[in-house]
N, C-alpha and C positions, 0 to 999 in steps of 0.2 A: 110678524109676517115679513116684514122688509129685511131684517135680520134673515130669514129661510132664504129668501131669494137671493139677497147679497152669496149667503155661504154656498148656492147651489150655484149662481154663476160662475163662482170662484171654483170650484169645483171643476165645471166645464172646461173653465180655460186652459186651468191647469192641466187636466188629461189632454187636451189638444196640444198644447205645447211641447209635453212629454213625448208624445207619438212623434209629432213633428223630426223632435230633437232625437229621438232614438232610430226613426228612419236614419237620418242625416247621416249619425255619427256611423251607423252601419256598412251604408254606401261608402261614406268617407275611406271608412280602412277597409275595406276593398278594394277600393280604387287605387290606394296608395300605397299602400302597403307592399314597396317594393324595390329592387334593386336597381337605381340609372346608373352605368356605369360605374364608379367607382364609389359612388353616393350610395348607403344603404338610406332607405327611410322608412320609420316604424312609428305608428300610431296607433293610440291603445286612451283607453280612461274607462268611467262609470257616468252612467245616470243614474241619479239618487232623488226621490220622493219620500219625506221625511214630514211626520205632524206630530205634534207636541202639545197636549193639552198636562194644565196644572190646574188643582183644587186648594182652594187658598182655606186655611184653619178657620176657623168662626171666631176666635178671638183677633184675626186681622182684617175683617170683611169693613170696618170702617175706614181701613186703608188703601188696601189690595183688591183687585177683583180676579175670580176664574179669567184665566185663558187658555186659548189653545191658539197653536201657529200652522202653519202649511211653509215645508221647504222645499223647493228645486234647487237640486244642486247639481252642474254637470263640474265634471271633472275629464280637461284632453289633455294628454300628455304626447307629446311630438319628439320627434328627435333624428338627424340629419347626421350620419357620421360617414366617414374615411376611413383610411387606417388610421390617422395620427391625430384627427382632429373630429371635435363633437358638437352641435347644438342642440342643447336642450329647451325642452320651453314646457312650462302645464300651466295654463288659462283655465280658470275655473268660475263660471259666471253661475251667479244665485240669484233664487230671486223670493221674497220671504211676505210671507202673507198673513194679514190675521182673518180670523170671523166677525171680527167687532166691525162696523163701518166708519167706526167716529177713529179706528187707530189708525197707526204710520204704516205705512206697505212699504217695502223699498228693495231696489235689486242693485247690482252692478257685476261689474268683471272683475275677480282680482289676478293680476299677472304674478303670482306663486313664483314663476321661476323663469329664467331666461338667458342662462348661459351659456358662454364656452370654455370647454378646455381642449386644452392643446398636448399634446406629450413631446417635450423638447427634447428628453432621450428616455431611453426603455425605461429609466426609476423615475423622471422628473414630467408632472403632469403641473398644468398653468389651468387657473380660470379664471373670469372675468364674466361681471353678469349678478343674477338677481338668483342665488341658489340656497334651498335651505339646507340646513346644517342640525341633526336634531341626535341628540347624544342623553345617556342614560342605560341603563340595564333594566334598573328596577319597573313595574309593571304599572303601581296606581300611584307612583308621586316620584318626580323624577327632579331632583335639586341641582342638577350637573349640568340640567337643558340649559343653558345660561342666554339660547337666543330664540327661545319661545313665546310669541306673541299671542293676545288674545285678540280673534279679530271680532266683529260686529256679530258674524254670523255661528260664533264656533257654540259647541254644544258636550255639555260632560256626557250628553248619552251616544256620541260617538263609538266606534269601537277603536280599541287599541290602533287598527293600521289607520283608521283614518284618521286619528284625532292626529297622530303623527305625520300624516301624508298631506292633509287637507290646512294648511294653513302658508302665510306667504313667506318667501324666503328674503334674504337680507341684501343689500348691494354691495359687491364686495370683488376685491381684488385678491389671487392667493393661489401656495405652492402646495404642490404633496411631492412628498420625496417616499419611494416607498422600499422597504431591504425585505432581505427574504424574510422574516419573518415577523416586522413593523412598518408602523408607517409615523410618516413625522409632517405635519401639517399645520399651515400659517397662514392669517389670511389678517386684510387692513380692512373695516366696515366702514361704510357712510354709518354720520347719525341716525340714530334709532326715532325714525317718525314717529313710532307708535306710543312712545311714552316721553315726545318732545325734546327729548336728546337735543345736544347742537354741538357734541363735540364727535368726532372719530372714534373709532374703536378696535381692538384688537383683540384675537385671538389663537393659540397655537395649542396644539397637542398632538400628546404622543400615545401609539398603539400598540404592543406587543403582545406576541401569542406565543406561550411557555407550552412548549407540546409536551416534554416531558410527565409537567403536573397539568396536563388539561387543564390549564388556565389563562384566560387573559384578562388584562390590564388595561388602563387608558387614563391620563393624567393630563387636565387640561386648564388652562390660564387663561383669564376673559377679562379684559377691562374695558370698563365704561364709566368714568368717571370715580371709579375704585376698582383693587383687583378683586378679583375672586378667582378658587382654584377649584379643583373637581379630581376626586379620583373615581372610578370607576371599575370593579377585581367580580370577575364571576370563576366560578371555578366546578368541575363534573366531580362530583364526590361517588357518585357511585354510576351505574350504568341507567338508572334514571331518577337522580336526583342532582340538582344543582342550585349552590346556593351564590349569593353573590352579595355584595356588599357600593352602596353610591354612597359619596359623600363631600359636599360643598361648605367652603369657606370664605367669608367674604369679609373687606371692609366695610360694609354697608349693611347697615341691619335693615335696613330701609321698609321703614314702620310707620305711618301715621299715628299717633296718638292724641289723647284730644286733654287739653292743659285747664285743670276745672278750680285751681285754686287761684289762675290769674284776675286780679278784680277788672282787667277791662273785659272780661268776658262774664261776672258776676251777675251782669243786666240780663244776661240772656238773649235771643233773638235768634232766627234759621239764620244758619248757611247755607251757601249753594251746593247742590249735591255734589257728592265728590265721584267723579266721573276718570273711568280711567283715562290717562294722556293728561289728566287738569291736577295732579294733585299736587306741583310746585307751584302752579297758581294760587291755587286756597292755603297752600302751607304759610307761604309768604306773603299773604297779605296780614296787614296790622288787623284788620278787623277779626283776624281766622281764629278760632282757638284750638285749632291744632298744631303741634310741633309734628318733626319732624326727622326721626331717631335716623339717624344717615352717617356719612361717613367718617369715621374716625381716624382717617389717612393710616392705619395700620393692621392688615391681616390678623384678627383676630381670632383665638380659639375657640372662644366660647359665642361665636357666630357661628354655626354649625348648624347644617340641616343633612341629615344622613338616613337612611333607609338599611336595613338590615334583611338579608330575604330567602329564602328557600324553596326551590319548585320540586315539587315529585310528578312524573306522567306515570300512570299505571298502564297496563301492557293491554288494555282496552281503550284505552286514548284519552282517556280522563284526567286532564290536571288537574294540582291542586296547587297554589301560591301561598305563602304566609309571610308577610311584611310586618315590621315593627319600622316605627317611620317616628322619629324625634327632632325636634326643628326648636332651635335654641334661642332661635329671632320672631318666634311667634308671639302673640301676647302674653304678661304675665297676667296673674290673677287680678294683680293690681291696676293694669291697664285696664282688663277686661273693665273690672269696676268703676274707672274712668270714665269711659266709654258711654255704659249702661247710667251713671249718675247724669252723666250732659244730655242724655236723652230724654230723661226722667224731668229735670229742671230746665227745656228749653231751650240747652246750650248747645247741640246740636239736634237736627233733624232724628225720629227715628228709623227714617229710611237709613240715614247717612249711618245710623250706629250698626244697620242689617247689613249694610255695604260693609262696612269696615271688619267685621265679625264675622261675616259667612265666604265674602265675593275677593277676598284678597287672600289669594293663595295662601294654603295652608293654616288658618288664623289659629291654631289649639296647636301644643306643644306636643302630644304624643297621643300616638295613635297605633291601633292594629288593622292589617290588612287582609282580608280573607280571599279570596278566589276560589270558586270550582266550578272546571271552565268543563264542555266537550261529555254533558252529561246526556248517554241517549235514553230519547223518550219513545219514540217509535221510529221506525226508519224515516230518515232526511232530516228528524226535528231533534235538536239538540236543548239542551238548558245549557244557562251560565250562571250560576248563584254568584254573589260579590254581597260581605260585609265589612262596613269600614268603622269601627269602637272606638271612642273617643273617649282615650283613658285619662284626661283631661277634668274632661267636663260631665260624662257621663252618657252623651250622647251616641246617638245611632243611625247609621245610614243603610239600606237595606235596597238589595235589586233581583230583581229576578227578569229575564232576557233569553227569551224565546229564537230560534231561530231556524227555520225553514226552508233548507236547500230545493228551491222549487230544479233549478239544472245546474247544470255545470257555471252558466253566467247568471244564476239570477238567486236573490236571495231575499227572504223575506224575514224580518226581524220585527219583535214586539219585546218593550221594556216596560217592566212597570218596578218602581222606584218610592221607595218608602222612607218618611225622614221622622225620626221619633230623638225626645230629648225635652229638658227644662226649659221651661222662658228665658235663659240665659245661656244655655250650651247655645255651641258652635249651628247644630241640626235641629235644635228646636227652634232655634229665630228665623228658620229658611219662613218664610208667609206661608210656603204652601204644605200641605200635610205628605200628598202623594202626589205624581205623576207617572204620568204613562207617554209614551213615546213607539211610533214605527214610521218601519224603513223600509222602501221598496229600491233593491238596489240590481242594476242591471250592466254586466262588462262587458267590454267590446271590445 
């Protein structure tokens, strides 16, 4: 009973919050949205109302328990320009909630982005400021993104523009030089807060549009304590098909693995979870039994994570995607087995082996990618089917994703998400069996 009333106030607040915040933002770009002399100024974002429940497998119920979340999410985007000069800004405050009363609630603001650029002549543009930078072609695994963070709040049941638009940008200094038909781009980062960095960083690339062959290019250098490169080639093969190819190379295979024949780890005992931002912590300590597959101060080839991909739109608006996605620096069999033994005997948690196996990008070597986006079911309401085959391990990831054009600004989306596979695949060790997920999203 205390439990109903907790979930039903929580309920309350949250719709009063939402109304509050969607009057606001309403008024807001009304009021503002407009020309002071030489200053244009434009403001624009979404409110988003988003809940998340999971059903954890009956073989994990001695670990895991059922949950479900409650998200607000607003998202302002502002921006203040000239002719020659810009400030950008998008503040994006959440605020995340469970049903349970004994869990963590927590909100804050993230400042996404905050800067300026300047155009010093007609090809040369300056910024300075906190901007994101988010690169890739391919659709459901993107190797090339090299300045992609995971923040607290972020969620795989996003949709493509958001998962891309909705995360915070980098602090950085940097040039774009742009020709008639490239552009060339360079920019110096602060250290990377998010996974404890403490050195500098750099990044430059280059972008060319081959009009002749309908094709463009984009080759880009990333270093953070190693280099890493990225090409990125999409190309129109026919009048609606296009296929395109990503692909990244790094010195850094950068892999936790967990070390089961060392005898000071023989005794057994937990470690501390491994939590993203901590994993040089627990790498290096003496007590850790995990190493730390990391840099080999040389570009190597067979560090490779690349995507291979093909879209077709049919002339009723229906795509379809198909991705082969092979990642060189994932686990081998034999790590896997690593892994799965230290958990077995002790030697690590088995949260920590569900972490390291499901929650670290891309964990299984190859994969297929399915899409079929823009499928109508009656007027407004579309389907999206998405399967991802894990030719690895034998596992399976399954979605189907509802969506409901209620107007021009408002959209209403229902996911429901299916994870099948062995006690040891990548999608069988998720805890939970299925989930379901929606989204009430409103623009302004």
């Amino acid at each position: 009973m205390a439990q109903m009333h907790t979930t039903r106030r929580l309920l309350f607040v949250a719709a009063l919050i939402n109304l509050l915040a969607l009057c606001l933002c309403v008024d807001f770009v009304q009021a503002y949205n407009t020309k002071a002399g030489n200053v244009e100024l434009e403001f624009f974002g979404s409110l988003n109302v988003r809940a998340e429940g999971d059903k954890i497998r009956q073989r994990e119920r001695d670990t895991w328990d059922d949950k479900a979340k409650l998200f607000n999410v607003w998202v302002m985007n502002g921006k203040a320009s000239t002719e020659r000069h810009s400030i950008n800004a998008q503040l994006r405050p959440y605020m995340t909630s469970t049903f349970d009363p004994d869990a963590e609630n927590y909100s804050r603001v993230s400042v996404d982005e905050l800067y300026w650029d300047g155009r010093a002549t007609d090809n040369l543009t300056l910024t300075a400021g906190r901007k994101r930078i988010v690169n890739g072609v391919a659709l459901g695994h993107n190797p090339t993104d090299f300045l992609k963070h995971t923040d607290r709040e972020y969620s795989a049941n996003l949709t493509d523009e958001e998962r891309r638009g909705e995360r915070r940008g980098d602090n950085l200094v940097g040039a774009s030089y742009f020709f008639e038909d490239a552009t060339l781009q360079g920019y110096l980062l602060l250290p990377n807060s998010v996974s404890g960095g403490e050195n500098p960083r750099g990044l430059a690339q280059f972008s060319h549009r081959i009009q002749p062959l309908q094709a463009d290019y984009s080759v880009s250098a990333y270093y953070e304590d190693g280099l890493n490169v990225g090409l990125n080639i999409s190309a129109t093969l026919a009048h609606s098909i296009t296929a395109y190819v990503e692909l990244a190379l790094s010195e850094d295979r950068g892999r936790p693995v967990v070390v089961t024949n060392d005898r000071r780890f023989t005794g057994g005992g937990r470690v501390p979870p491994l939590t993203l931002g901590s994993y040089q912590d627990i790498l290096n300590a003496d007590s850790s039994p995990y190493k730390w597959e990391g840099n080999s101060n040389a570009l190597k080839l067979d560090n490779y994570d690349g995507v291979i991909g093909v879209q077709y739109t049919h002339a009723s608006g229906v795509g379809v995607n198909v991705e082969y996605w092979r990642s060189n620096t994932a686990y081998t069999r034999g790590e896997v087995n690593d892994i799965l033994e230290g958990a077995a005997t002790g030697l690590i948690s088995p949260r920590d082996a569900e972490r390291l196996l499901t929650r670290y990008d891309n964990m299984r070597r190859e994969k297929v990618f399915v899409r079929v986006s823009d499928i109508p079911i009656v007027q407004d309401l579309t389907l999206e089917q998405t399967a991802i085959f894990g030719l690895t391990d034998s596992s399976l990831f399954l979605r189907s994703s509802f969506a409901w054009q209620i107007s021009d600004a408002t959209t209403f989306r229902l996911n429901a998400n299916y994870f099948s596979g062995g006690r040891t695949s990548e999608y069988g060790m998720i805890p939970y069996e299925w989930q379901l997920f929606s989204s009430f999203k409103y623009l302004y």
